[in-house]
Structures are given as C-alpha cells and as structure tokens.
C-alpha positions in Angstrom: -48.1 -29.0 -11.9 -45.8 -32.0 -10.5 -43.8 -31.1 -7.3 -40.0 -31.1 -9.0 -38.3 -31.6 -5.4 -38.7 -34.5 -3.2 -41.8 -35.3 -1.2 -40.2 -35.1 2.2 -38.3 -31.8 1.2 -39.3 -29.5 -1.2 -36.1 -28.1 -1.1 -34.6 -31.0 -2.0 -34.2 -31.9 -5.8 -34.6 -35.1 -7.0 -31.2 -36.9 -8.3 -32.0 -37.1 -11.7 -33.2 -33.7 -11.7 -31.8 -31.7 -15.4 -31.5 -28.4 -13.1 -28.4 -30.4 -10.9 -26.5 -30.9 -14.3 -26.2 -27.4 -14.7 -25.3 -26.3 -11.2 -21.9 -25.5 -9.9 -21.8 -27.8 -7.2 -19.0 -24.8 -5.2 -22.2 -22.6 -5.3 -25.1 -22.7 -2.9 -28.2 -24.3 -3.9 -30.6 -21.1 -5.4 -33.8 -23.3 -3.7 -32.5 -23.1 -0.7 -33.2 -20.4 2.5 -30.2 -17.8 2.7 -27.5 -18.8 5.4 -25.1 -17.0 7.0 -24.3 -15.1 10.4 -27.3 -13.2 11.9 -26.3 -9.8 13.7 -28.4 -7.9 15.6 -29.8 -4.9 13.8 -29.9 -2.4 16.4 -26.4 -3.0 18.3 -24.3 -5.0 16.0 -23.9 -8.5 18.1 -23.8 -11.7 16.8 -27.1 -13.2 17.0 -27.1 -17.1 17.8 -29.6 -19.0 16.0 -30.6 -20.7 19.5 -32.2 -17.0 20.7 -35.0 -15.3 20.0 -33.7 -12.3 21.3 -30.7 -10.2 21.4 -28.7 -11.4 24.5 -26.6 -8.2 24.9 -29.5 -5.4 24.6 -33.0 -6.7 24.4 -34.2 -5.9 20.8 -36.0 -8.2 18.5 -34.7 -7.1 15.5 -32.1 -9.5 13.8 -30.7 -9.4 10.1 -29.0 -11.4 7.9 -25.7 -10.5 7.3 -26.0 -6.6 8.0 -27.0 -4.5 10.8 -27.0 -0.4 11.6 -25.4 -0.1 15.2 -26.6 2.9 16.8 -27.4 1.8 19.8 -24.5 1.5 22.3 -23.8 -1.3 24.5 -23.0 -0.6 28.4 -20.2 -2.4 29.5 -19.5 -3.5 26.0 -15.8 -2.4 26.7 -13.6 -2.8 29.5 -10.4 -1.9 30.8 -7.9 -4.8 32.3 -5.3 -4.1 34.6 -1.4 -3.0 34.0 -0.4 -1.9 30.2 -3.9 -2.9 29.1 -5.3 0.6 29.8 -4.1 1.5 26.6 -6.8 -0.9 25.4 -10.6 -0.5 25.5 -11.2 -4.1 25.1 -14.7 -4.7 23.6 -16.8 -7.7 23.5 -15.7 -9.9 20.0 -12.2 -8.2 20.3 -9.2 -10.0 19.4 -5.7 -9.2 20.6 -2.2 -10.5 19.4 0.5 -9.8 21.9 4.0 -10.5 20.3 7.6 -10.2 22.0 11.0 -12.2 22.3 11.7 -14.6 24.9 11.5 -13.8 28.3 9.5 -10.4 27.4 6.8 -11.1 29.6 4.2 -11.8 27.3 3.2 -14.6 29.7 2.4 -12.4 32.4 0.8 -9.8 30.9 -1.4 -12.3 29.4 -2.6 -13.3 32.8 -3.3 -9.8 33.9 -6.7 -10.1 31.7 -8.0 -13.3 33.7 -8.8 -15.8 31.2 -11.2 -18.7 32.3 -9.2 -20.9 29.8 -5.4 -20.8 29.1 -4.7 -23.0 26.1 -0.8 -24.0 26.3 1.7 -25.8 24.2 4.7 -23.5 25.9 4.5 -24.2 29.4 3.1 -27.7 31.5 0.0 -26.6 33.3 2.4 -26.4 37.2 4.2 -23.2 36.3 1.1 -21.8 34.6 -0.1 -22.0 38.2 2.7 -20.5 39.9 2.7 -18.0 37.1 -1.0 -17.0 37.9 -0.2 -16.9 42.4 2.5 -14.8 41.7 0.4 -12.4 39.6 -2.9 -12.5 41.3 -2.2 -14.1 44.9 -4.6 -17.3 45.6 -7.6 -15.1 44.7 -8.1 -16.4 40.3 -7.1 -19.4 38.5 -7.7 -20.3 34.7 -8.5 -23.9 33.4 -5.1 -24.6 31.8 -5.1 -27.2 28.8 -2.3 -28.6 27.0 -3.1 -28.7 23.3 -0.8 -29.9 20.6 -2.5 -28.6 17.4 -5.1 -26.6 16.1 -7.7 -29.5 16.2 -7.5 -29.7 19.7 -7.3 -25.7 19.8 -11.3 -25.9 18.2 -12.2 -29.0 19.9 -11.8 -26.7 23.4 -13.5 -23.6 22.0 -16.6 -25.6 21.1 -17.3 -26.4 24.7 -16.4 -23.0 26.2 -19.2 -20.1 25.7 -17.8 -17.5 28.0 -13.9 -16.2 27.8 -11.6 -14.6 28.1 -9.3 -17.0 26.4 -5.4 -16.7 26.1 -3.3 -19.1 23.5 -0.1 -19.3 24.4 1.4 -19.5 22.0 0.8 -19.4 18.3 4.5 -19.8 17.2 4.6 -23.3 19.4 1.8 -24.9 17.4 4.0 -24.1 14.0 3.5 -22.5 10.9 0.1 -23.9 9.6 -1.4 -25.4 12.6 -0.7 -21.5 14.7 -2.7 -20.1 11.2 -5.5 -22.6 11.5 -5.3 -21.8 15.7 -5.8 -18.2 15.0 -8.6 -18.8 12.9 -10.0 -20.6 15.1 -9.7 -18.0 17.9 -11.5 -15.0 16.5 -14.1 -17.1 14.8 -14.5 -17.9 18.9 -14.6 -14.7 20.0 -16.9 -12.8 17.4 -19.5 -16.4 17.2 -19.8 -15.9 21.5 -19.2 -12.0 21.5 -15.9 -12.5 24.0 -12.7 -11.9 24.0 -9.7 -13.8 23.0 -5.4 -13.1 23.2 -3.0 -15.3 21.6 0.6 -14.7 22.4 3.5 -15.1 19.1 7.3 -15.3 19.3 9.4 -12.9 17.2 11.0 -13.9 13.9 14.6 -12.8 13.4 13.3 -9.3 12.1 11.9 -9.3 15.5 8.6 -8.8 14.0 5.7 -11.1 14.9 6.5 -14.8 13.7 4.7 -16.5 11.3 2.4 -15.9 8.2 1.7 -12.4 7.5 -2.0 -12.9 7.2 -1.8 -13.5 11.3 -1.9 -9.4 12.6 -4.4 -9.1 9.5 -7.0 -11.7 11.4 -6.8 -9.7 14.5 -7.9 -6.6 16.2 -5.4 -5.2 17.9 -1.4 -6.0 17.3 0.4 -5.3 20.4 4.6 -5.9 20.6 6.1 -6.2 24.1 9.9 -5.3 24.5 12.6 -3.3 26.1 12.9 -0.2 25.0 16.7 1.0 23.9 17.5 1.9 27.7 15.9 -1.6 28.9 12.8 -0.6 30.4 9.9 -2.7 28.9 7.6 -1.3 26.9 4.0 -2.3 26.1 3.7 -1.0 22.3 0.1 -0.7 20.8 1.4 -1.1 17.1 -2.2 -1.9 15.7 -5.4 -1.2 16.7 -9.5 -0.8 16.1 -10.2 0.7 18.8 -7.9 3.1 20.0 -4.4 5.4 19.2 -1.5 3.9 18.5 0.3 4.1 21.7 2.9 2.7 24.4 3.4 2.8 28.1 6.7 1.5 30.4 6.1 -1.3 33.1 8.6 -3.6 34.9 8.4 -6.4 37.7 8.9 -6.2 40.9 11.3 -8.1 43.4 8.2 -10.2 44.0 7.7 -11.0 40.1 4.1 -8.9 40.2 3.9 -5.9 37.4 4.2 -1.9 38.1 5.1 1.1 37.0 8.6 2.2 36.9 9.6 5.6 38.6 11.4 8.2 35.9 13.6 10.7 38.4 15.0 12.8 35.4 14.6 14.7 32.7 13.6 13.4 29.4 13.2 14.1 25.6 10.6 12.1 24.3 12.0 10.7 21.0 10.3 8.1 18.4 7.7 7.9 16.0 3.6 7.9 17.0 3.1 4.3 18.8 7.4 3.7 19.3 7.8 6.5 21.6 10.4 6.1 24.6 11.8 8.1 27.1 15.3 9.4 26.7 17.6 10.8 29.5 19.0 14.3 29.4 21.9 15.6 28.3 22.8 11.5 27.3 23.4 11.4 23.5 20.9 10.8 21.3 18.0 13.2 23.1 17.5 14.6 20.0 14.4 17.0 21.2 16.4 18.8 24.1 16.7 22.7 23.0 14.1 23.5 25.7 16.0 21.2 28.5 19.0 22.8 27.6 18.2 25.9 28.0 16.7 25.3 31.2 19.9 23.3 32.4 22.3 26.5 31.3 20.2 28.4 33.7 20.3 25.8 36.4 16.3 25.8 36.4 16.2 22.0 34.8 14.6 19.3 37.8 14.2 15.8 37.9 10.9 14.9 36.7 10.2 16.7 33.7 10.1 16.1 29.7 9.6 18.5 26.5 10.4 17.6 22.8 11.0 21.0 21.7 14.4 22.3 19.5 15.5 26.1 19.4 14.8 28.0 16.2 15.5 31.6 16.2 12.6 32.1 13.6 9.6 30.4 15.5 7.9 33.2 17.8 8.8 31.5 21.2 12.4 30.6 19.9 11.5 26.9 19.6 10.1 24.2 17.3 8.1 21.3 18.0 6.5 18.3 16.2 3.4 18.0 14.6 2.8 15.1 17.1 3.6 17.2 20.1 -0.2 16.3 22.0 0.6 12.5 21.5 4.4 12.9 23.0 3.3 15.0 26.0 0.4 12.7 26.6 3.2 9.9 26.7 5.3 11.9 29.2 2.3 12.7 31.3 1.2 8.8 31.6 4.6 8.6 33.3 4.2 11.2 36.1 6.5 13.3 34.3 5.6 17.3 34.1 5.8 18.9 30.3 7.3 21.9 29.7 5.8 24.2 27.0 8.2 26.7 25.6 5.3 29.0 25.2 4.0 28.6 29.1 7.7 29.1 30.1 8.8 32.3 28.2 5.7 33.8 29.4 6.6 33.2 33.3 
C-alpha cells in the first residue's frame, strides 16, 4: 500500500489529498501526535517540554493534560511580609490587588519583592524611591516601562523566574489590560511563579475593567480605608484560603505596620468586609456584651465581642453564626475577646 502522506513527513498530507477537503481546517489535524500542556502526574506542576524530569519534585511521571496530585510540594507556598499573611501564596498563583488612588496598592506590591516590575503608572525614578523607602538599600526590581500588552509578553518571554508585579492593568486600557492579564497568568502557571497585577477602581469602586479580569485570577484582593479610615487589606476572592481582612497603615517614615487599637470594639460586617467599630460610637451594632460591661464599669481598652442581649438565649446573649471568623479578626489585632459564656461563669 502507497504512503498517503509526504515522504519527508508522514504526518504530513499531501495537498491534493481528498481527506483535506473534508477537514475543518479550526480543528486539529486527527494524523497528528496530541498537544497540549504536560503536568506532572504525581505533584501537579507544569512540565516543560525542555525536561526530562519534574523540576519541582523529582518524579518521572508526566501526563498529558491530567495529573493526580498527592504528593505535596515543600516550600510550594510562602508567606510575604505585611497584609500578605492572609495569603499562602503558591507557586503558579495569581493575585489581583485593586484599590482607589492613593490606596497603597503600590507599596504593598513591593512588599512581595518582584525581580521585574512592569510599569505604565510610574517612570522607573520613583519606583526606586518607592522600593528604598520600603526595603532600605537591601532589594531592587528590574523596572520596565511598557505601553501595551505586546510589550507586556515580549518581557515575560525572557523572564523564567518571578515574582512579577504589573502595575497597573487599568493604565494599559480596556483591551490591551485584558490581553496583559492574559498574558500574566499564562506566565505564572507556564514557569510555576507567581505574578500580581495591580487595577484602579471603576466608579462602583469595584475593580476596573472587564468582568472576565477577577475570573482569570486566583486570588481578588481590594485595598481601602475602612469607614473609620484605617486601611484595610480585604481578601475578597480566593483559592487558597478564607475570605478575610486585616488593618495596616504607614508610618512617619512611609514603611507599612500595624496600627495600635486602644479601645473597645464591636466587630461589625459581613465574612471577608469585617472592620473594627469603636464603642459606645453609633453604629456598633454587636455591643450588648460591651454594654453591659461598661454599666458595671468593668469595660477596658483593648477588647472586642460581637454579642447582643437576648433574655431567651441561656447566657442572656446572642451571637452570629460567624462568631469564630469575627473573634479570629479581633484577635489578629491584639484585641482580647470576650465570651458571654466565659464571663457569666467568672
């Protein structure tokens, strides 16, 4: 029987050929070896087709499109400094940090010590500034002005290792911040790193730009004040963790902290919007336990319950089903919670 293909590749049909009349030329050729992204089979990691072994734990085994993970990776995760304790950052993770101007989305960007920080915000000078103020003389990213999204891929291609911060999205525009994004965590899942790009609000003051954006991403994080001013760092999506929030600020010197709580608080809001809220101000709405210790003068600085009185609940109070998540909230800020059950058993 006559080879049908051509005589340099088999695979290869000739021209002519009646079978290429009836193809679909939007589908893959049938002839042809299967393509697609190799993942390790025993840890999950992208698989290069450059290696003959899995560079992240050892094994041989590779698949095609599929894999069962039950191995764990050590060191797969890490933890970056400030508000990003909230995060277990894995390896492939994408983050999209969004916030108004002057938020600080900048600076908390820096925190994770990218070896590239792509711009179209800021000239490469104050990026340096930025970067001494934060972390002294002691790191300093490659900075790179980029105009669109071409030039956005054109700088991934040459970069293996990361982390990489885009700042920002909503400068690049509409399409060309889609197509950047894109490009992004096709980076960071092809290399197994890490990657954060940084949006602007829209008027809604939710993240700017085309919905599908916080769908492309791992973890969603908004940065603003909270309503008594103190910034808040608000996980609002994630893969990897609770939905939850913590309070920083800056200091005199422009470097980030932790700021001090010296009173007593209800802990109102919704799982992942959670603030702080000073008692007896209006609007602590969860403050029958701190008012009942204020009317017997035993209320101190330093302390937070979300708790109402209810004559009909065994301990005289009522709670929310979230009560863990709120006092775990309260306690990431020093405060001391106070358990209606704990006290009316003293």
């Amino acid at each position: 029987m006559s080879n049908p293909g051509n005589d340099d590749d088999p695979w290869l049909l000739d021209e002519d050929h009646p079978f290429l009349e009836e193809m679909d030329e939007s589908e893959p050729d049938p002839l042809r070896p299967p393509t697609g992204v190799y993942f390790c089979y025993r840890c999950g990691t992208p698989w290069p087709d450059t290696e003959i072994q899995c560079t992240t734990c050892g094994s041989w085994d590779r698949a095609l499109q599929e894999a069962r993970p039950h191995l764990d990776v050590p060191g797969d995760q890490i933890t970056f400094d400030g508000p990003w304790s909230l995060l277990p950052w894995p390896k492939q993770g994408t983050v999209v940090m969004f916030g108004g101007p002057g938020a600080g989305k900048s600076s908390l960007a820096g925190l994770i010590r990218p070896t590239l920080w792509l711009t179209k915000e800021q000239e490469p000078k104050p990026v340096g500034a930025m970067f001494r103020r934060l972390l002294g003389e002691e790191y300093m990213p490659r900075v790179v002005v980029v105009e669109n999204a071409k030039q956005v891929h054109e700088q991934l291609q040459i970069l293996s290792n990361g982390p990489v911060v885009l700042d920002s999205l909503t400068a690049l525009g509409l399409r060309e911040g889609l197509a950047a994004a894109h490009a992004l965590v096709e980076w960071a899942r092809k290399n197994n790193e890490r990657c954060l790009a940084i949006a602007q609000v829209n008027k809604g003051e939710q993240l700017a730009g085309y919905n599908e954006i916080p769908h492309l991403f791992d973890s969603v994080v908004n940065v603003t004040p909270d309503p008594w001013g103190v910034r808040a760092f608000r996980v609002v999506k994630s893969r990897w963790s609770p939905l939850e929030a913590i309070y920083w600020t800056f200091k005199k010197d422009g470097t980030i902290s932790e700021p001090l709580f010296n009173a007593a608080y209800s802990v109102e809001g919704e799982p992942g919007q959670y603030w702080l809220h000073p008692f007896p101000m209006k609007g602590a709405t969860w403050n029958g336990l701190l008012a009942r210790e204020a009317s017997e003068d035993r209320l101190v600085p330093g302390t937070s319950s979300s708790a109402i009185s209810a004559s009909y609940m065994p301990d005289g109070f009522l709670q929310p089903n979230d009560v863990h998540e709120r006092r775990r909230f309260a306690e990431r800020h020093g405060l001391k919670w106070l358990d209606p059950s704990q006290l009316n058993g003293e």
